[in-house]
C-alpha positions in Angstrom: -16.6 -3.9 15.6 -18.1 -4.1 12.4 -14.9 -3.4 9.7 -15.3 -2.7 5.9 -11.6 -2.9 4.5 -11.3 -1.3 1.0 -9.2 -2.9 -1.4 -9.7 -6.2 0.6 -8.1 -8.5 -2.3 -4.9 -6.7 -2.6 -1.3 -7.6 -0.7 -2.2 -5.6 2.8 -6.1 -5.6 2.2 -6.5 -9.6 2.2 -4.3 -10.3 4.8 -5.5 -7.2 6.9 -9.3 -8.7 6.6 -8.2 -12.0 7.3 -6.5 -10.9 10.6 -9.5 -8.8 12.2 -11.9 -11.8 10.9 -10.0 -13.6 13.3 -9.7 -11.4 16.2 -13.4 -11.6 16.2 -14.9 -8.4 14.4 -17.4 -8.8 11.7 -15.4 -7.8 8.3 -16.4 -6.8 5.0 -14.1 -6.6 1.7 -14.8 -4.5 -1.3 -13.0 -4.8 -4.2 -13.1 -3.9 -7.7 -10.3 -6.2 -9.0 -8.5 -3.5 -10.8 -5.3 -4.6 -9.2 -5.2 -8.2 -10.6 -6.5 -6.3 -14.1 -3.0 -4.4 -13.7 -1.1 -7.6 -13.7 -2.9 -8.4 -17.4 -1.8 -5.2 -18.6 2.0 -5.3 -17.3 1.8 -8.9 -18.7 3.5 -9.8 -15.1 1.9 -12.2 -12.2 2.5 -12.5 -8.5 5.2 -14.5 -7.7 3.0 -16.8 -5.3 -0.1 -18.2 -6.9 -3.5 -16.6 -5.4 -7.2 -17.7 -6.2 -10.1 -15.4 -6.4 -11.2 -13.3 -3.9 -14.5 -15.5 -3.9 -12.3 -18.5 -3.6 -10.4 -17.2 -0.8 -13.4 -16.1 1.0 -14.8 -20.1 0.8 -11.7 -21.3 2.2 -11.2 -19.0 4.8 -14.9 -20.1 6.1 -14.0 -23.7 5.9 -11.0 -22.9 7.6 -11.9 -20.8 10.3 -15.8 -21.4 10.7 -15.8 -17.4 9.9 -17.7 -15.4 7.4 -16.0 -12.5 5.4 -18.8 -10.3 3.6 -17.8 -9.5 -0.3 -19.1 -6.3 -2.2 -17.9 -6.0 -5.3 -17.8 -2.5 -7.2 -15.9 0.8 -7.9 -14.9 3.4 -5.5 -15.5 5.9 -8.0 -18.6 4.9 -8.6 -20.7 7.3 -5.6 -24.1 4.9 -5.4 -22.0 1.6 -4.6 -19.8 3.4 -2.3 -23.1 5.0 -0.4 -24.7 1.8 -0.9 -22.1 -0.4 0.5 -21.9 1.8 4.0 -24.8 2.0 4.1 -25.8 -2.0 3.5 -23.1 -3.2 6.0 -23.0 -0.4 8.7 -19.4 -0.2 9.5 -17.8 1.1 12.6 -15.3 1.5 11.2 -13.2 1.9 7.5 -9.9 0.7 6.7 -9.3 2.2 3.4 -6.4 0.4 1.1 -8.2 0.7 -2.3 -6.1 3.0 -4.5 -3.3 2.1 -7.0 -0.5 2.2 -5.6 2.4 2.1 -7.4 4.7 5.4 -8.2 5.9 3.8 -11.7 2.8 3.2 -12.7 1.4 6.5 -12.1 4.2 7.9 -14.5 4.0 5.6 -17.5 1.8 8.7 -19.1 -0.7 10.9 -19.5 -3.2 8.0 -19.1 -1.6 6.5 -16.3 -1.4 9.2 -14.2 -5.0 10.7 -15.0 -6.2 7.6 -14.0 -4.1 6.8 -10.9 -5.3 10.4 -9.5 -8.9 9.8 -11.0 -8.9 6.3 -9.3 -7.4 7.2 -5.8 -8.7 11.1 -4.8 -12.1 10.5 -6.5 -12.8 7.4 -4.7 -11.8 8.7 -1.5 -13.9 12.0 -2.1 -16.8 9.5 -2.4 -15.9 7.5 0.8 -15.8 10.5 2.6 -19.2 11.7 1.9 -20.9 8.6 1.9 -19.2 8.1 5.8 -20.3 12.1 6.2 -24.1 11.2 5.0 -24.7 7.6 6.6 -23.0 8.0 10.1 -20.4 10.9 11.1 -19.2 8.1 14.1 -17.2 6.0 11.8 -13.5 5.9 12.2 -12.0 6.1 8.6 -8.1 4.8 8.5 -6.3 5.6 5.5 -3.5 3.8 4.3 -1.2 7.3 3.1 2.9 6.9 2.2 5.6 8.3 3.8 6.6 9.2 0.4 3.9 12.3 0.6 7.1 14.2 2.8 9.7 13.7 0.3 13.3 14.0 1.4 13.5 17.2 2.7 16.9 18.6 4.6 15.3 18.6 8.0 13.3 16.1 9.9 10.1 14.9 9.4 7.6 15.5 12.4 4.5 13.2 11.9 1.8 15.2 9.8 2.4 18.3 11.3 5.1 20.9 12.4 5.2 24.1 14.6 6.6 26.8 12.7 7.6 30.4 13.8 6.8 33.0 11.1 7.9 36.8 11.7 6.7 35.9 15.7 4.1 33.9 15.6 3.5 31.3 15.9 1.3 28.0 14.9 1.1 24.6 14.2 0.2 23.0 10.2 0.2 20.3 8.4 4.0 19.3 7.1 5.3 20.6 3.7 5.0 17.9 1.2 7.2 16.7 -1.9 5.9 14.1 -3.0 8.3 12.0 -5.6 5.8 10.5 -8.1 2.3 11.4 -9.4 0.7 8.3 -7.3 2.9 9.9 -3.7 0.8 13.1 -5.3 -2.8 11.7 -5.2 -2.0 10.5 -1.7 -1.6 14.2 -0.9 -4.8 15.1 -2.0 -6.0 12.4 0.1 -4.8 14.0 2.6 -5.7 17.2 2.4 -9.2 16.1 1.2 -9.9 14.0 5.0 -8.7 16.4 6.7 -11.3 19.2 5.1 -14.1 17.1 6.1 -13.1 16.0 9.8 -13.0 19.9 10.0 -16.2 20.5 8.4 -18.1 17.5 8.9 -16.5 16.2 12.2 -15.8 12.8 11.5 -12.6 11.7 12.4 -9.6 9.5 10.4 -6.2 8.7 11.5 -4.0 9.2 8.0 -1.4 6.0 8.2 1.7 7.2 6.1 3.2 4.1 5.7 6.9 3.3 4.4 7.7 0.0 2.5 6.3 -3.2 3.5 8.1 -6.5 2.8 7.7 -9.6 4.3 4.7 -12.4 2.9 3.3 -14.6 5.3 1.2 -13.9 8.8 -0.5 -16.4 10.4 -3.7 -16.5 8.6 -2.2 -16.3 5.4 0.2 -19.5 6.4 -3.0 -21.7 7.5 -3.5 -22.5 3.7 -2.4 -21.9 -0.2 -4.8 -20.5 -1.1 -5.7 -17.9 1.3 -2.1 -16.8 0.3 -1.0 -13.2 -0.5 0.6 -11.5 -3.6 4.6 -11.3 -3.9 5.4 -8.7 -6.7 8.9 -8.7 -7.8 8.8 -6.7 -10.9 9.9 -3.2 -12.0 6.5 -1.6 -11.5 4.8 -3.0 -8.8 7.3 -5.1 -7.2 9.2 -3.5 -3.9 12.9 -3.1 -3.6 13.7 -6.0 -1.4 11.4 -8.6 -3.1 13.0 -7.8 -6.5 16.4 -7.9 -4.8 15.8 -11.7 -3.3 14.0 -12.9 -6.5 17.4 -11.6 -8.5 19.4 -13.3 -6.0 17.2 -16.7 -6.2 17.6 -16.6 -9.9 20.8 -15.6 -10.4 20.6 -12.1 -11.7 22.8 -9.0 -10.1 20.7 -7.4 -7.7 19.9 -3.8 -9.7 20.4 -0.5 -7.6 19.0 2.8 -8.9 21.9 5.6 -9.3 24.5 5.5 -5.9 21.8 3.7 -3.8 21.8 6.4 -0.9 17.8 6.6 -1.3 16.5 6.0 1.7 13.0 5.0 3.2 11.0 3.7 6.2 10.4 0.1 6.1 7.8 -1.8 7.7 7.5 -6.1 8.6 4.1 -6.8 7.1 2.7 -8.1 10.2 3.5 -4.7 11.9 0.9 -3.2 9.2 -1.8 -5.7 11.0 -0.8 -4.7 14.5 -0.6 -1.0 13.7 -4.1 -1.3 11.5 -5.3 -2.8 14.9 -4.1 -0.5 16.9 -5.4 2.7 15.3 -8.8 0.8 15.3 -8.7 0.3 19.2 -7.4 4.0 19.4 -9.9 6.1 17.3 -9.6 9.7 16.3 -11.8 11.4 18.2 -15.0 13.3 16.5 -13.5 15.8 14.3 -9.9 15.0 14.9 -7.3 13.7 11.4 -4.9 12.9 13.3 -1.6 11.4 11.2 0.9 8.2 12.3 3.8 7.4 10.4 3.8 3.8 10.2 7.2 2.6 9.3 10.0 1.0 12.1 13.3 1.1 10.4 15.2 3.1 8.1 17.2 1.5 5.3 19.2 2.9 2.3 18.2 0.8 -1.0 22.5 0.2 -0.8 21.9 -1.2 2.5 19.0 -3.8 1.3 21.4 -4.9 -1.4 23.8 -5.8 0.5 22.1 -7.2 3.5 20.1 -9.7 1.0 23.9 -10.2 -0.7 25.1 -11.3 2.5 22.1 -14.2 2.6 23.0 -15.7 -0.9 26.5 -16.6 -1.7 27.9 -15.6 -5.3 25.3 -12.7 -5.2 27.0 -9.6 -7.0 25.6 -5.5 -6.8 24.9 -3.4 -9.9 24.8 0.0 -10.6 22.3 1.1 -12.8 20.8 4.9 -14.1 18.1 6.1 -11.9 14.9 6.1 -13.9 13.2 8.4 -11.3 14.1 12.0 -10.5 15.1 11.7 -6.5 18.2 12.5 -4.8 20.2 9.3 -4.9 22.3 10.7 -1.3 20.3 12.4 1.4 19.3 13.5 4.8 16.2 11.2 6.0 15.0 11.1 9.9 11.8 10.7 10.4 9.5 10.5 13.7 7.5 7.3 14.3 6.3 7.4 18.1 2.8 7.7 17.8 2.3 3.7 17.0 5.1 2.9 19.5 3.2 4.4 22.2 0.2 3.1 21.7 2.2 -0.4 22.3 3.6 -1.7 18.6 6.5 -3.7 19.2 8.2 -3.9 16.1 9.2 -7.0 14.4 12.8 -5.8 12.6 14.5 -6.8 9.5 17.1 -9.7 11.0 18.7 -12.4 8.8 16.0 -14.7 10.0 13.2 -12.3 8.5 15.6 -12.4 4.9 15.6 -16.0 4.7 11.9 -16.6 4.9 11.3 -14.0 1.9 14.1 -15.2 0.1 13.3 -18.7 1.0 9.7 -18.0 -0.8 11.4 -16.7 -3.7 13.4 -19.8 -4.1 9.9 -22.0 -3.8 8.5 -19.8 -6.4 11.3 -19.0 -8.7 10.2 -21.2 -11.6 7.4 -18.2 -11.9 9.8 -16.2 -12.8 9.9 -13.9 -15.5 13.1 -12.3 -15.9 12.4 -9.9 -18.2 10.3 -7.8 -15.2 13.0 -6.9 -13.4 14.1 -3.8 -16.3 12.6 -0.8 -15.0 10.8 0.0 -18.0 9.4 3.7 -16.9 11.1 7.1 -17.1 10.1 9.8 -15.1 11.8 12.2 -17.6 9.8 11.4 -20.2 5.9 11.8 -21.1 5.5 8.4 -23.1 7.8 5.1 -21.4 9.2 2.5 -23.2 6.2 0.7 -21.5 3.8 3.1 -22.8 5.0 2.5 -26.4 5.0 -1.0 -26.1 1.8 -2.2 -24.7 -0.1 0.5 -25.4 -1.0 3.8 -22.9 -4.3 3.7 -22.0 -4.9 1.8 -18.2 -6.8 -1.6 -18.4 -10.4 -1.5 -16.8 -11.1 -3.9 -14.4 -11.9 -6.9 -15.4 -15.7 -8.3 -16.1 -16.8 -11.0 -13.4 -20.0 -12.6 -14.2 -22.7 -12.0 -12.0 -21.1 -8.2 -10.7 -23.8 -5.6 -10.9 -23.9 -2.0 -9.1 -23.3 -3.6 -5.6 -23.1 -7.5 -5.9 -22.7 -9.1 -2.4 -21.0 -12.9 -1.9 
């Protein structure tokens, strides 16, 4: 197939390219570089060194004899969206390119304009550029399984069958999300689904959970075709920040009681579920939703598991900056990918010592100071706002980017 992944430099997108380059599809990246852009305005790296996505494209050729195709250019932009389908003439969209992070989205009023600015107008854009080039293409969207909440009951994927004063019917599931970010992926939602009804294209929604892990088999063939490792209080996941603290020393931070709990995924389960969908498309007219996660963990649970791993490492209690319910009810379905034949790759020991083994390579990157979480969802203006200033960084310049500019 021809495959255009969006967001194709970021921690799923590059090695998600990478992957299906290799599998023999013909790939293209787009990319706007707004996440690295986020790492000069936090004032906080990746963990693991990468190169630039032009870099990593020359070495993948040299590497694998394989060419990735390169657009660069904003989402929210409508004329390089339109003109990018229509220039490389996908089969098919896998669509990562949206900030991502839930404290980032509450810094402020900027930050959470922008994140719902960035992620629901760019996907408004995808969808009618796939709805005015060709209706055929399979659009899968990278969604959270943070759009459900934590609700009392259990979470069906996408949709539920409710009876209502004796009828009955079946529609989308209730939603709550935690986080103006988990919010714009709602929208998303809703927004794909309007058009497979109206339009009759068709997109498989992937809610995902968290994703750790660092290294797949095409990342591993080289340095620099590596993938980011965030650690920090922003855009860093729980379990990377937990191994980094251990690595370094520093008591591994749980929110409130540490009863939150969420669906976790291996990062080389996103490739084979990504790959799976593809193979499997929504038919014409059909959103269809999978919850991609394999395993359920409270954030208790990862501290103590990654404890276990590094000997003098010590727990801490600390306030919750987020408004969630630290103890809860969580079971949610996740059948869909297993029937279509994902065979999961679980969090063992084994799995914790290669992360935490890449933190220990690493740890000289370090900045300590990262770990704070510096946003409060009880208040309108952080402590991050105040200090480095509220308004989101653009994307960086790149000499030689125009509307559309091809590598």
């Amino acid at each position: 197939m021809n495959i255009l992944v969006l967001g194709g430099d970021g921690y799923l997108g590059w090695p998600t390219a990478l992957y299906l380059s290799r599998r023999g599809h013909r790939v293209g990246v787009v990319d706007n570089f707004a996440r690295r852009g986020y790492d000069l305005e936090m004032g906080v790296e990746s963990l693991v060194p990468i190169v630039s996505l032009q870099r990593r494209v020359r070495r993948w050729r040299e590497i694998s004899d394989l060419a990735v195709d390169t657009y660069v250019g904003d989402l929210t932009d409508p004329a390089f969206v339109t003109q990018a389908v229509t220039s490389f003439g996908p089969d098919a969209v896998v669509h990562f390119a949206e900030q991502r992070s839930a404290p980032y989205s509450m810094i402020d009023r900027n930050h959470a304009v922008y994140s719902q600015v960035n992620n629901v107008v760019g996907t408004l854009n995808l969808l009618y550029a796939i709805a005015e080039h060709n209706r055929d293409i399979h659009l899968v969207k990278l969604g959270t399984m943070g759009e459900y909440g934590t609700p009392n009951i259990d979470i069906e994927e996408g949709f539920i069958e409710i009876t209502h004063r004796g009828r009955t019917d079946v529609v989308p599931y209730p939603k709550q999300p935690g986080s103006f970010y988990h919010l714009s992926k709602v929208h998303d939602s809703h927004n794909i689904m309007f058009a497979c009804r109206i339009w009759g294209i068709r997109a498989t929604d992937l809610n995902q959970g968290i994703v750790y892990g660092h290294e797949t088999e095409e990342t591993g063939l080289h340095p620099e075709l590596a993938t980011r490792f965030d650690y920090d209080g922003v855009f860093g996941t729980v379990l990377n920040r937990f191994c980094v603290q251990a690595v370094t020393g520093n008591n591994l931070t749980v929110y409130g009681s540490g009863g939150q709990t969420r669906g976790m995924l291996n990062i080389v389960d996103t490739l084979a579920c990504i790959e799976l969908a593809l193979e499997h498309p929504a038919d014409p007219g059909e959103f269809r939703v999978f919850n991609q996660f394999t395993e359920s963990f409270s954030v208790q649970q990862m501290a103590e598991m990654v404890a276990a791993e590094v000997p003098g490492a010590n727990i801490e209690h600390t306030s919750d900056p987020r408004v969630e319910k630290e103890e809860h009810y969580y079971r949610a379905a996740h059948t869909k990918l297993l029937d279509l034949g994902l065979k999961p790759h679980l969090l063992t020991s084994t799995v914790l010592k290669s992360i935490l083994a890449v933190a220990e390579q690493y740890k000289a990157n370090v900045d300590t100071a990262a770990f704070r979480p510096t946003v409060n969802w009880r208040s309108t203006a952080s402590e991050l706002a105040t200090a480095r200033g509220s308004a989101p960084r653009a994307p960086a310049d790149h000499e030689g980017d125009q509307a559309v500019a091809r590598v």
